[in-house]
Backbone as a printed PyTorch tensor [residue, N CA C, xyz], in Angstrom:
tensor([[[  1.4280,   9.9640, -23.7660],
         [  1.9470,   9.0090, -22.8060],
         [  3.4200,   9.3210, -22.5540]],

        [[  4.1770,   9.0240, -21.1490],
         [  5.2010,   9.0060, -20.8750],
         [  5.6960,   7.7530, -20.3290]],

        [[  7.2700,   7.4090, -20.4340],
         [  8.1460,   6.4870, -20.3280],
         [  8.8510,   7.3460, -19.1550]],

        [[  8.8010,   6.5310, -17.4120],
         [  9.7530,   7.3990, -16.6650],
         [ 10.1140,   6.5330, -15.7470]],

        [[ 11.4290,   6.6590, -15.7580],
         [ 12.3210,   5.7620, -15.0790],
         [ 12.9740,   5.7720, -14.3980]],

        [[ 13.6770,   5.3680, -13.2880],
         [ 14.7790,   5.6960, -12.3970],
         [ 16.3350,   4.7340, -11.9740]],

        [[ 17.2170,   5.3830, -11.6930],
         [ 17.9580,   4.6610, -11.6500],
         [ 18.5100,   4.7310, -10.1540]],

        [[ 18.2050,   4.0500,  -9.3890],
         [ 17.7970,   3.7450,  -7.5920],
         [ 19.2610,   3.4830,  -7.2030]],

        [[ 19.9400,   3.6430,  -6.0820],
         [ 21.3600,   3.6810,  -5.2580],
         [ 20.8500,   2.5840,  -3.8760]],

        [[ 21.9210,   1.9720,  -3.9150],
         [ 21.7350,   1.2640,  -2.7890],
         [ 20.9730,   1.4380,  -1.5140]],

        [[ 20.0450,   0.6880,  -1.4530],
         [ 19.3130,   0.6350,  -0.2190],
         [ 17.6180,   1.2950,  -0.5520]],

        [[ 17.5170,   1.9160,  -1.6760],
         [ 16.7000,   2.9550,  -2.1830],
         [ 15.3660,   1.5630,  -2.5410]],

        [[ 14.2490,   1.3650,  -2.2060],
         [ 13.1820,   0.5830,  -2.4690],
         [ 12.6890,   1.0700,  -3.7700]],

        [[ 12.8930,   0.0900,  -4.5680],
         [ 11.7440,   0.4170,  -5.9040],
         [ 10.2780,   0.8870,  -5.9100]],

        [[  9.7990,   0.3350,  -4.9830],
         [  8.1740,   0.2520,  -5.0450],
         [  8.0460,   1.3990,  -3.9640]],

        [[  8.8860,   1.6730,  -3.1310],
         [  8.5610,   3.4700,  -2.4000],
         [  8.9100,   4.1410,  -3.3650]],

        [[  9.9080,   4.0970,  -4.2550],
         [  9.9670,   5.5620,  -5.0650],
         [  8.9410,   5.2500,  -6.0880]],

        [[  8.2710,   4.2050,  -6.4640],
         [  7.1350,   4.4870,  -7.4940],
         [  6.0400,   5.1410,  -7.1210]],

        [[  5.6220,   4.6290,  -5.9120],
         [  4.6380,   4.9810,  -4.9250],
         [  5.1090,   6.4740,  -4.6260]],

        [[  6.1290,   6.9820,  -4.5030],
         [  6.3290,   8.2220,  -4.1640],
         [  5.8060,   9.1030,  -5.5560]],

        [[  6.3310,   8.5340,  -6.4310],
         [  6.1790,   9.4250,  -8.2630],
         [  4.7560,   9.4710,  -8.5000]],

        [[  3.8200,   8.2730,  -7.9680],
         [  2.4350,   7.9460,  -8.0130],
         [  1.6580,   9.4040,  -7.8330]],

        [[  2.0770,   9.4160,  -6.0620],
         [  1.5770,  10.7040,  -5.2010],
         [  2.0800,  12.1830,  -5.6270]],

        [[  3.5820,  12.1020,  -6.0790],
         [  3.2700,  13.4780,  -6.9220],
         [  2.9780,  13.4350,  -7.6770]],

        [[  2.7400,  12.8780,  -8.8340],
         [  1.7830,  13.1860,  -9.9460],
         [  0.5980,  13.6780,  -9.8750]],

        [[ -0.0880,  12.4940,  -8.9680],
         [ -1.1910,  12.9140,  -8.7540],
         [ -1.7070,  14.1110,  -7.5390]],

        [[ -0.5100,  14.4930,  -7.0230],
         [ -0.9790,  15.8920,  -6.2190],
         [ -1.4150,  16.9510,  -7.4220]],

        [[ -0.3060,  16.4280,  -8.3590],
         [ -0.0400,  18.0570,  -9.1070],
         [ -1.1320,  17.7790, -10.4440]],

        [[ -1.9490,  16.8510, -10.5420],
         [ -2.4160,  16.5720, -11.7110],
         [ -3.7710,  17.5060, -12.0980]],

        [[ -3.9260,  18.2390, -13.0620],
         [ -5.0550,  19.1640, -13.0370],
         [ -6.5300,  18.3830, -13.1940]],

        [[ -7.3480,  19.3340, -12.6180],
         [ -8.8170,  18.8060, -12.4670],
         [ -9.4570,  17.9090, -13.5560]],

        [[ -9.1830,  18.4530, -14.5000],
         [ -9.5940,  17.9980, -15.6200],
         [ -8.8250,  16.6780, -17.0690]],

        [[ -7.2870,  16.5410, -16.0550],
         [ -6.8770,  15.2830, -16.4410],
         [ -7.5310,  14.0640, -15.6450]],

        [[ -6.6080,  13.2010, -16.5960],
         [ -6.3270,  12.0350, -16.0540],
         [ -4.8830,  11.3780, -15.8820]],

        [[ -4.8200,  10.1390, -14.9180],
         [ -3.3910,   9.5470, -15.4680],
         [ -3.4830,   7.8980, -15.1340]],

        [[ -2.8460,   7.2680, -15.8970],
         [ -2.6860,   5.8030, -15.2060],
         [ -0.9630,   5.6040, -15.0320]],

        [[ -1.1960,   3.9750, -14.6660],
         [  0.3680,   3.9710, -14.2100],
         [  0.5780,   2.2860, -15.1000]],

        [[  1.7340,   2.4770, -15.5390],
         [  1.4490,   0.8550, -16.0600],
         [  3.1200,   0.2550, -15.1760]],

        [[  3.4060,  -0.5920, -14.3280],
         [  4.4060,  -0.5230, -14.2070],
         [  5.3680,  -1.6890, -15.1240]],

        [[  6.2610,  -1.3420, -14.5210],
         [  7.3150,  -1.8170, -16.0880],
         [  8.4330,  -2.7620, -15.1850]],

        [[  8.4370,  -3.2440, -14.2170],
         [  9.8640,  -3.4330, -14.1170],
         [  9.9970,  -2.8940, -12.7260]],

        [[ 10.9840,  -3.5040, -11.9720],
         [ 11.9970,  -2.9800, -10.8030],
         [ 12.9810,  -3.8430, -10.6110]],

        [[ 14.1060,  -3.1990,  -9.9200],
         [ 15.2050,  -4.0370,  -9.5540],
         [ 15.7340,  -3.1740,  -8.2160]],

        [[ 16.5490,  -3.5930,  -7.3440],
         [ 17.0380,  -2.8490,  -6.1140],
         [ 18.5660,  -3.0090,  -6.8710]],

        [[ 19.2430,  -1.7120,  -6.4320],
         [ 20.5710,  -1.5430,  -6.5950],
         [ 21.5280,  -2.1620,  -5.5890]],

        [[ 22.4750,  -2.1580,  -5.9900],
         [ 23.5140,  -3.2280,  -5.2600],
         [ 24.5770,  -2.2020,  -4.9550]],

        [[ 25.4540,  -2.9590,  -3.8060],
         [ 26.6610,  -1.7050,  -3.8160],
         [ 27.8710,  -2.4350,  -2.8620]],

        [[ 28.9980,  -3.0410,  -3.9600],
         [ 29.5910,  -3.2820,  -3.0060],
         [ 31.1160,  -2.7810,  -2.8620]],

        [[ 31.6250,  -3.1150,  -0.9410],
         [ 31.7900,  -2.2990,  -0.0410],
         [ 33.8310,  -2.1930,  -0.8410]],

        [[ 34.6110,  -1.5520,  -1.5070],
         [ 35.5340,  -1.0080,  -2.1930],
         [ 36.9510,  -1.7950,  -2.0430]],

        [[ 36.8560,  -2.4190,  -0.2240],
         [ 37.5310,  -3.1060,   0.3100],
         [ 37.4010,  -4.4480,   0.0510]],

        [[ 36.0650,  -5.2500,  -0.0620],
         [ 35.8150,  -6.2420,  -0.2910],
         [ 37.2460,  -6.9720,  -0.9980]],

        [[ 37.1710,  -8.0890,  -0.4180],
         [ 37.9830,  -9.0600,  -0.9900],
         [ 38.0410,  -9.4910,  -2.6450]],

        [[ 37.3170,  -9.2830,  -3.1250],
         [ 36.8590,  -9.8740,  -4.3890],
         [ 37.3400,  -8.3440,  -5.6460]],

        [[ 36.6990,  -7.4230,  -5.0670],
         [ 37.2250,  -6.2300,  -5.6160],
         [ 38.9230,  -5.7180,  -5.6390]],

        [[ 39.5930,  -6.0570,  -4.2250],
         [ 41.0630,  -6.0840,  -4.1600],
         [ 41.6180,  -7.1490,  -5.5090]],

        [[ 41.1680,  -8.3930,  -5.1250],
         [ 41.6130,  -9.2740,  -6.2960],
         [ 41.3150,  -8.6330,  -7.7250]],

        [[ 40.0280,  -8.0620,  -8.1730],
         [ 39.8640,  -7.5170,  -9.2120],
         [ 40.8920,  -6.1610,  -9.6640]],

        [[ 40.5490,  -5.4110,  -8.8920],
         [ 41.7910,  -4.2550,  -8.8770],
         [ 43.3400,  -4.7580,  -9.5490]],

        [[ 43.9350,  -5.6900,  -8.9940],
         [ 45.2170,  -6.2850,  -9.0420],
         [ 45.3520,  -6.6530, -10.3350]],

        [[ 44.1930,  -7.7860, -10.5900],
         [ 44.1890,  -8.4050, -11.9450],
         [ 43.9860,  -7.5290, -13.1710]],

        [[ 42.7450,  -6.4200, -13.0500],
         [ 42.8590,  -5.6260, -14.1980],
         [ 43.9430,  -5.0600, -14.5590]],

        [[ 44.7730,  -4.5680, -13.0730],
         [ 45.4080,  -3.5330, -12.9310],
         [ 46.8630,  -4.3800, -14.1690]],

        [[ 47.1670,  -5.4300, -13.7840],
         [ 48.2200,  -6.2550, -14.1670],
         [ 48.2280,  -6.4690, -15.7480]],

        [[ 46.8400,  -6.4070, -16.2110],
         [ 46.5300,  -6.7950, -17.8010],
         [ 46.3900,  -5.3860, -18.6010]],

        [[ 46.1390,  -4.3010, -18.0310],
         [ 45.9710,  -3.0790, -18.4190],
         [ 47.6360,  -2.3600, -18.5670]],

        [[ 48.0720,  -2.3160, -16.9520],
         [ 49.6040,  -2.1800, -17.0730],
         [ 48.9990,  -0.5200, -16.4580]],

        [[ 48.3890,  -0.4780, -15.4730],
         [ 48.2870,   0.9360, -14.9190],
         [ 47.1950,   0.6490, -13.8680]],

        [[ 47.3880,   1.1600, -13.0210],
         [ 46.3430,   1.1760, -11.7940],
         [ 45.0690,   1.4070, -11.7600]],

        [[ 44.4780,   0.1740, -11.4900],
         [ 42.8730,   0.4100, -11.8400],
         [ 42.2360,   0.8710, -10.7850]],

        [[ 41.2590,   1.6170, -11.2220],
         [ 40.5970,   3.0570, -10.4450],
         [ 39.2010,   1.9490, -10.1290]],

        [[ 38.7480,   2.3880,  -9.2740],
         [ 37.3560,   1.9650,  -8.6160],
         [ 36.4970,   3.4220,  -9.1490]],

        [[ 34.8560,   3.1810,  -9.7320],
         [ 34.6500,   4.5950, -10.5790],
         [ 32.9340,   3.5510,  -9.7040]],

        [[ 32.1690,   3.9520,  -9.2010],
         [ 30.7780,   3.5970,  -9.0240],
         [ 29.6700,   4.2830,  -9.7730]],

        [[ 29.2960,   3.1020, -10.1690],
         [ 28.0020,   3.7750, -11.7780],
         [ 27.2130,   3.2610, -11.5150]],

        [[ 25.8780,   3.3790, -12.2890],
         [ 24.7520,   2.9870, -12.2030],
         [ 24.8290,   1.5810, -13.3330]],

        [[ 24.1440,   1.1400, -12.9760],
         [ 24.1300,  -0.3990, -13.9450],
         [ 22.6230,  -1.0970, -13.8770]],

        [[ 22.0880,  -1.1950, -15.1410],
         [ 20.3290,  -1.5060, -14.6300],
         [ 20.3810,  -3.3450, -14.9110]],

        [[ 20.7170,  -4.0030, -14.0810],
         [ 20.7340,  -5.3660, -14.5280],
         [ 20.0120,  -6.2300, -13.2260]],

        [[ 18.7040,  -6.3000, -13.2080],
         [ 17.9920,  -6.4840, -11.7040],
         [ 18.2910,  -8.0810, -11.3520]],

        [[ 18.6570,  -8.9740, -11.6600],
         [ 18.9760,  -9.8800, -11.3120],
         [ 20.0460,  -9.4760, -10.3660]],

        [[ 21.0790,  -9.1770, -10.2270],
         [ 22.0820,  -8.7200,  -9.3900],
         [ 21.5530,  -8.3900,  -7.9130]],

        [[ 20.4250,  -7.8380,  -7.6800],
         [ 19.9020,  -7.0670,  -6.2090],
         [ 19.3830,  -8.7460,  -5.9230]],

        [[ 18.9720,  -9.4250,  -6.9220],
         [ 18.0340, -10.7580,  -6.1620],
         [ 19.4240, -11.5140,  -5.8270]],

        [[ 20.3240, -11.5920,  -6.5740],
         [ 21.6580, -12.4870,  -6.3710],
         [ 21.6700, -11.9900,  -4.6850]],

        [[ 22.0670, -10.9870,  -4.4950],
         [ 22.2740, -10.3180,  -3.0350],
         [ 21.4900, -10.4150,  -2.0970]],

        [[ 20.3180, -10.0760,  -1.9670],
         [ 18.9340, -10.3210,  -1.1240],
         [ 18.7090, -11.4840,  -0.7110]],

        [[ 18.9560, -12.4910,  -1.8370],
         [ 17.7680, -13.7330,  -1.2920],
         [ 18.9520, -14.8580,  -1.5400]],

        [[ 19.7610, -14.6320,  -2.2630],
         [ 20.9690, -15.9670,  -2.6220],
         [ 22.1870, -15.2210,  -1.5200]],

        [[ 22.3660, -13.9860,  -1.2110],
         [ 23.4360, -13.6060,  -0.1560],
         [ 25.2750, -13.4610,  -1.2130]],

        [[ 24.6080, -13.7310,  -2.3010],
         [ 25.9910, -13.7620,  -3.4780],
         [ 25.9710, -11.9950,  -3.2570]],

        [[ 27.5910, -11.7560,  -4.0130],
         [ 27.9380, -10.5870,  -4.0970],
         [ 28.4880, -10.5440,  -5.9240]],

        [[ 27.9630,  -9.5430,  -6.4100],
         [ 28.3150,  -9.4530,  -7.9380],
         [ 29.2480,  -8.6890,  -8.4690]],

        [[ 30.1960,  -9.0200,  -9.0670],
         [ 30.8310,  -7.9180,  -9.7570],
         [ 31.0990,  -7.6590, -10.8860]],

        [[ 30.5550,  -6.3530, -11.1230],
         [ 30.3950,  -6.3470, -12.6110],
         [ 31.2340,  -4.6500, -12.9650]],

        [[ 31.9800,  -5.6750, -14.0010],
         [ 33.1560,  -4.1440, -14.4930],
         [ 33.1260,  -4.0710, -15.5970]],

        [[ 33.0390,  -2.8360, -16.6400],
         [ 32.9340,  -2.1650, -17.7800],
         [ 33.8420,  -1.9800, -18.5390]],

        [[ 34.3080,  -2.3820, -19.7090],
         [ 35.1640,  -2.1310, -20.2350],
         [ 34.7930,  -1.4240, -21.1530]],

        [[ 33.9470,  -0.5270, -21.4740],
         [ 33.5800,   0.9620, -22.3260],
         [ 34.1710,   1.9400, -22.1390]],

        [[ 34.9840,   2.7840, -23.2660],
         [ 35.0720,   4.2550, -22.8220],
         [ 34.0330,   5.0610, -22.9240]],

        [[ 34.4580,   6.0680, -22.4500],
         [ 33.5760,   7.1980, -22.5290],
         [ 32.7480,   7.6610, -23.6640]],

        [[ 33.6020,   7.7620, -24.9590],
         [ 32.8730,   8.2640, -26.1160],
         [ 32.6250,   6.9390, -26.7890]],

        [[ 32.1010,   5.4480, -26.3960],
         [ 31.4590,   4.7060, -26.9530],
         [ 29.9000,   5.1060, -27.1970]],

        [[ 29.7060,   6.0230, -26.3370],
         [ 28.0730,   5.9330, -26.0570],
         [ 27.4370,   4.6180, -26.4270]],

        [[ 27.1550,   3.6870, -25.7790],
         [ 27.0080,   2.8620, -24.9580],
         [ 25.2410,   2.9150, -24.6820]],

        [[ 24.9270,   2.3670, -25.7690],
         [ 23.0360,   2.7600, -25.9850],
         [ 22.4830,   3.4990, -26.6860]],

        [[ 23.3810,   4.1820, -27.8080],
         [ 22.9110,   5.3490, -27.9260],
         [ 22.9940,   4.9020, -29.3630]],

        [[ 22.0640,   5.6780, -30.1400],
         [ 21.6630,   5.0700, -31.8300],
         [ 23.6730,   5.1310, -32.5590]],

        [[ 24.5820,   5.8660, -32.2390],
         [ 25.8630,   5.7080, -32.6970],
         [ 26.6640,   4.9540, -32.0840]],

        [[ 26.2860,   4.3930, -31.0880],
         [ 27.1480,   3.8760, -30.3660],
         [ 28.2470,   2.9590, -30.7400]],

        [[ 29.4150,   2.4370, -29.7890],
         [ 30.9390,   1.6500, -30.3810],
         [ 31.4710,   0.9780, -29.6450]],

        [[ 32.1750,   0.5610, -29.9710],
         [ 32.8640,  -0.2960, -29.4540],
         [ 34.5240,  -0.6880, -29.3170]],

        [[ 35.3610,  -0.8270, -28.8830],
         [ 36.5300,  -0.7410, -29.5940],
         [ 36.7220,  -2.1760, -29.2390]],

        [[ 37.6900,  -2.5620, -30.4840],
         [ 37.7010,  -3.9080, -30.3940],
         [ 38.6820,  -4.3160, -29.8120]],

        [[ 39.7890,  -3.7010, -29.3190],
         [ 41.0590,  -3.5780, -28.4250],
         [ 40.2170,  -3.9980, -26.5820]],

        [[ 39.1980,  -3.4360, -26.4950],
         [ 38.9610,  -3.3800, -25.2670],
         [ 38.1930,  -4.2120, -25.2990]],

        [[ 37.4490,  -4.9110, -26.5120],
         [ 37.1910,  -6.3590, -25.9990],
         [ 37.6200,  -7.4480, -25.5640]],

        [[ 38.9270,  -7.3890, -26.4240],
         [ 39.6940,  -8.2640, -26.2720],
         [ 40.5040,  -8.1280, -24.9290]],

        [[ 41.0660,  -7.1110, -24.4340],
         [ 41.7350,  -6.7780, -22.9600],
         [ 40.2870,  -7.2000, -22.1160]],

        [[ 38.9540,  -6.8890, -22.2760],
         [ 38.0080,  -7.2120, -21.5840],
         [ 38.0500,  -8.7270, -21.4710]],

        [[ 38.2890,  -9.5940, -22.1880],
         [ 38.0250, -11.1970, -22.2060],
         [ 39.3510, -11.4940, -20.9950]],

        [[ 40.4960, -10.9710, -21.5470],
         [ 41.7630, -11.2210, -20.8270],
         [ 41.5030, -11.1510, -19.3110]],

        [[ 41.2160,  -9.9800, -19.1070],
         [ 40.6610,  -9.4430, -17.7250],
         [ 40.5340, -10.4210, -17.2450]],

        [[ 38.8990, -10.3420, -17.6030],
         [ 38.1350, -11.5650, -16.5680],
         [ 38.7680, -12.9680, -16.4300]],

        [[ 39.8250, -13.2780, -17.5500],
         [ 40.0840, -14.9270, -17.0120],
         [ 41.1700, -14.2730, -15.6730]],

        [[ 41.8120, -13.0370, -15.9160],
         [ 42.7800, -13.0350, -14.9200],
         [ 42.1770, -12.5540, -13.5070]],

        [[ 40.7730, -12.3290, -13.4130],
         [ 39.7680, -11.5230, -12.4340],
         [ 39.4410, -13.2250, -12.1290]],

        [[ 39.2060, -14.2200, -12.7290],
         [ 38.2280, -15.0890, -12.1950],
         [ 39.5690, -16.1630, -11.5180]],

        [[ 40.7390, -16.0800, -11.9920],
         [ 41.8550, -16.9700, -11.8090],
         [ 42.3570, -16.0860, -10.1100]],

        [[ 41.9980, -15.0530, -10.0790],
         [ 42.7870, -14.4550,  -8.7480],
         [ 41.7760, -14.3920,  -7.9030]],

        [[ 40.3990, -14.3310,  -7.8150],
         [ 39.0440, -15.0640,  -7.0840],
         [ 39.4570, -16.5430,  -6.7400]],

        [[ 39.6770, -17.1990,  -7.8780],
         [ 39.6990, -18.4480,  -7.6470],
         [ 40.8280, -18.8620,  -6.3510]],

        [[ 41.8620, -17.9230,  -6.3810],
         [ 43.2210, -18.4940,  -5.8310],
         [ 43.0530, -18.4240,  -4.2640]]])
């Protein structure tokens, strides 16, 4: 058995690219297999626009608690509630990372630093106080 997953970019339909993985599989599947499909899950990706109002305010505020200019970096993030926030409620989400790089971040060693939790808590009251204003 296989576990296969994707991680979809704005605008990208969950259920066409399953349906797409469906049909190649089964083009390429030999005579004498078989395959099933069990599905697991979907979410639509979100993407918002750099300018947005909410992101300027964010920018400012990190930028102010960090003490260096915060970079806009677009990642993948699997949290499917977020695409329904957008779709059907018309909300816009923002969600920012305070992981470095060599936390690995899922991974059986993974870390944490506890400096950037704490600048992470700071953040957001100063991210939700400059939204608010």
């Amino acid at each position: 058995s296989a576990k296969v997953s994707f991680r979809l970019v704005h605008q990208q339909d969950p259920e066409k690219i399953r349906t797409a993985l469906h049909a190649f599989v089964k083009e390429r599947l030999p005579a004498d297999c078989r395959v099933e499909f069990e599905p697991h899950g979907a979410g639509a990706a979100i993407q918002l626009p750099f300018d947005a109002p909410m992101v300027t305010k964010a920018k400012s505020a990190l930028s102010d608690e960090w003490g260096k200019q915060a970079e806009i970096i677009a990642m993948g993030g699997s949290i499917p509630i977020v695409g329904v926030f957008q779709s059907m409620l018309g909300m816009e989400s923002l969600l920012v990372g305070f992981g470095l790089d060599d936390d690995r971040i899922h991974s059986p060693n993974e870390k944490y630093n506890i400096t950037s939790f704490h600048k992470g808590q700071r953040s957001w009251a100063r991210i939700l106080d400059a939204i608010a204003s």
